[in-house]
C-alpha positions as CSV (number, residue, x, y, z in Angstrom):
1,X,0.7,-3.0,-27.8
2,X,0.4,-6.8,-27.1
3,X,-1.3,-7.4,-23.8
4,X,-2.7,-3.9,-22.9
5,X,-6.3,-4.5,-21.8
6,X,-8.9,-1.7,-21.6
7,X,-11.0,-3.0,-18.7
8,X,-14.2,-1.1,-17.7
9,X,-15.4,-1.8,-13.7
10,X,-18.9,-0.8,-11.9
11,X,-18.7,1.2,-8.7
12,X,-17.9,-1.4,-5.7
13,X,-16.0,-3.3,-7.9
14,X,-12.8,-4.7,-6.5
15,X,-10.0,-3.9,-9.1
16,X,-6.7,-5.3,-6.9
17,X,-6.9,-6.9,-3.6
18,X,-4.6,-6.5,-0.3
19,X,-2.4,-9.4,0.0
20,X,-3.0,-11.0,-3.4
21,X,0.3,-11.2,-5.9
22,X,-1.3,-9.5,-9.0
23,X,1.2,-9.0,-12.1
24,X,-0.8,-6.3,-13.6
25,X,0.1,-2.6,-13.5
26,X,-3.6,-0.3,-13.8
27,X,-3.6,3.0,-15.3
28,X,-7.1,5.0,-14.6
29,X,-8.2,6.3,-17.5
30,X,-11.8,7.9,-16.8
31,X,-13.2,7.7,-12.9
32,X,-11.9,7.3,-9.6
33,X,-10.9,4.8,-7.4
34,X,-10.8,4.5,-3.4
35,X,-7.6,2.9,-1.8
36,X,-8.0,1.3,1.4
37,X,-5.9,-1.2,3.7
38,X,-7.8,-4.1,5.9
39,X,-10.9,-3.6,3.4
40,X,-13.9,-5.5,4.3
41,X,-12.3,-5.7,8.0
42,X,-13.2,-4.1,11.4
43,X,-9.8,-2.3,10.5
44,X,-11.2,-0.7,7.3
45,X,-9.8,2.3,6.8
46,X,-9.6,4.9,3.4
47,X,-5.9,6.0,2.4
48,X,-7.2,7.9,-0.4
49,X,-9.1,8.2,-3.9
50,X,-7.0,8.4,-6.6
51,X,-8.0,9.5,-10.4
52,X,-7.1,9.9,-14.0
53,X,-3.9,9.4,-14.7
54,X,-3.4,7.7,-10.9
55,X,-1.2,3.6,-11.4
56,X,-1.3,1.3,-8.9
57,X,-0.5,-2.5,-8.8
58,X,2.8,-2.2,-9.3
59,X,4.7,-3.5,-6.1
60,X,3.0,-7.2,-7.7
61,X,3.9,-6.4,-11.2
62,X,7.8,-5.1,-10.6
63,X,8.5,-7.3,-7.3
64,X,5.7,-10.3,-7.2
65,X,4.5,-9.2,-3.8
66,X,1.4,-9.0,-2.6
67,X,-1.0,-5.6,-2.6
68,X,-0.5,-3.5,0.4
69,X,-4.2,-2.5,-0.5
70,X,-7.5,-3.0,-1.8
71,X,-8.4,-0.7,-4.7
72,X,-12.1,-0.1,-5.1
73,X,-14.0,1.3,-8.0
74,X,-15.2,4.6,-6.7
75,X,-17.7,5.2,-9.8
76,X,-17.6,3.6,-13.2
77,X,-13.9,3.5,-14.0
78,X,-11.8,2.9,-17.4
79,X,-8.5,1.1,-16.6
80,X,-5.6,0.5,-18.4
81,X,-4.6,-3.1,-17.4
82,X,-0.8,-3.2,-18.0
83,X,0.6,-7.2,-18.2
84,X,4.3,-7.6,-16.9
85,X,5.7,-8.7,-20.1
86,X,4.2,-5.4,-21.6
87,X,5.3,-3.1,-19.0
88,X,8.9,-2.5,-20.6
89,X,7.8,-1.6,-24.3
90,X,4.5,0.4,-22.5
91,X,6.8,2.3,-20.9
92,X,9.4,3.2,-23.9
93,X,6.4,5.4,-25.0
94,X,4.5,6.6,-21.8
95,X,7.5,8.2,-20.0
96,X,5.1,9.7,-17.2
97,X,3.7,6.0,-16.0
98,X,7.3,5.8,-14.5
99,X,6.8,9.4,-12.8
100,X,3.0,8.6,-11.8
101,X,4.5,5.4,-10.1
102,X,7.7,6.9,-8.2
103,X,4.6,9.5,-7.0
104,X,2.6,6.9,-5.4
105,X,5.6,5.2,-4.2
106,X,6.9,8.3,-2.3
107,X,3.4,8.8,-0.7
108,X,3.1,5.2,0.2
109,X,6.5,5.9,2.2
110,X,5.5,9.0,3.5
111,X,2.4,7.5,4.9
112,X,4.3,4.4,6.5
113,X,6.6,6.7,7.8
114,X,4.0,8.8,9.9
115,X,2.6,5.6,10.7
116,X,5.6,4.3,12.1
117,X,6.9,7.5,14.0
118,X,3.3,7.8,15.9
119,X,4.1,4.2,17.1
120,X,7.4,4.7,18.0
121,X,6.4,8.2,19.5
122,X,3.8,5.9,21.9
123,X,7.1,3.2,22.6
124,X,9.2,6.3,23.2
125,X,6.1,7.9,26.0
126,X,6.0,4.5,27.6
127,X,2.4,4.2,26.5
128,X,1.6,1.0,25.4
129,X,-0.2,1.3,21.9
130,X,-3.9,0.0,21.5
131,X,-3.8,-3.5,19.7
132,X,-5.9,-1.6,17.3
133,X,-3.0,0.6,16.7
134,X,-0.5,-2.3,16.4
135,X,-2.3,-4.6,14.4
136,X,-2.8,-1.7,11.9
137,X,0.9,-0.6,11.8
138,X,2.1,-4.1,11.6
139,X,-0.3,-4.8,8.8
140,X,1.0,-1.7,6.8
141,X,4.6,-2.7,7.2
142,X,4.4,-6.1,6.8
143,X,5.3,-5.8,3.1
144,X,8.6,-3.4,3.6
145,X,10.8,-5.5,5.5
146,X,10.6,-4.1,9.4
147,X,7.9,-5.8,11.0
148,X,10.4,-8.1,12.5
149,X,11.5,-4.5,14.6
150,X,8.2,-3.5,15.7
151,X,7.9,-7.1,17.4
152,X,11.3,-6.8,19.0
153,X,10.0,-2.7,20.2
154,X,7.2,-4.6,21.6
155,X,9.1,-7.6,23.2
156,X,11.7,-5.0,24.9
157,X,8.7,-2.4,26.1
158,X,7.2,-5.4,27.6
159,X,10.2,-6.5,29.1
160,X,11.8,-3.3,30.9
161,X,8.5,-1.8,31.5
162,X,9.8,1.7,31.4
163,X,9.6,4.2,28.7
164,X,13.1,4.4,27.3
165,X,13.0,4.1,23.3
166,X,14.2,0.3,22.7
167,X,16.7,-0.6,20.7
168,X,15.1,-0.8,17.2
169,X,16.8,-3.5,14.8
170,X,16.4,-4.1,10.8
C-alpha cells in the first residue's frame, strides 16, 4: 500500500511526542515501546509498555490533535508508520488495527477516569490536592474536553472553603 513506511528506531528514540499534532498511525511490529505523559519533565511518569501488535498515534491521525504522550523506544523496535491518507484502505485489510485501537482508547479512558475520581475524591474530602496532583490531572485531561471543570472544582473549593463536592460543569 501507498504510504506505509517500515521505520526501524534505536532504544531511547522518541517515536511520537506529547503535545505535537502527528498524522501518522504506528503499528509495533517487533520490540516494545514505553508510554509516558510529561516525559523529560519533573512530572515524568510511565503509563505503560506496549508491544507487538500495540497502535498508537491515532487521536493526531483521526482527530488532528495533539499526543496525549510521549512514546519511547523501549529496545530496538520495527514500526508500521501508517500516513492518514492510507489509513482507510490499510484498514479494509487489517480489521484488528481498528480493535487494537478501540483497546487502547478504552484504557486511555479508564486511566483518566481513575485519575479524575482520585481528584474529585480529594475535592469531595475537602483536601486540597498537591499542585503536583493538579498539574498532572489537568495535563491528562487537557486533550478530552473537561479541564475547563476541574478549574471551576478548584475555583468553587477555594471559594466556600468547605468540603461539599462543587458543582462540576462540562
Amino acid at each position: 500500500m501507498a504510504g506505509i513506511q517500515m521505520v526501524k528506531y534505536s532504544e531511547g528514540d522518541i517515536i511520537l511526542k506529547e503535545d505535537e499534532v502527528n498524522d501518522n498511525l504506528y503499528k509495533i511490529i517487533k520490540g516494545h515501546a514505553e508510554v509516558y505523559v510529561g516525559y523529560g519533565t519533573e512530572h515524568e511518569t510511565l503509563i505503560k509498555i506496549i508491544g507487538e501488535q500495540a497502535c498508537f498515534g491515532e487521536l493526531g491521525m483521526l482527530l488532528h490533535k495533539p499526543s496525549i504522550y510521549t512514546i519511547v523506544a523501549f529496545s530496538e523496535i520495527l514500526v508500521m508508520k501508517i500516513p492518514e491518507d492510507s489509513f482507510e484502505e490499510f484498514v479494509k485489510s487489517n480489521h484488528q488495527v481498528v480493535i487494537n485501537m478501540l483497546r487502547n482508547t478504552t484504557e486511555t479512558m479508564l486511566t483518566f477516569k481513575l485519575h479524575i475520581d482520585l481528584l474529585l475524591k480529594e475535592i469531595e474530602n475537602g483536601q486540597k490536592p498537591d499542585e503536583k496532583t493538579i498539574k498532572s490531572v489537568k495535563h491528562l485531561m487537557r486533550g478530552i474536553g473537561i479541564y475547563k471543570s476541574i478549574d471551576e472544582a478548584m475555583m468553587e473549593l477555594k471559594k466556600t472553603g468547605n468540603g461539599s463536592r462543587p458543582p462540576i460543569r462540562g
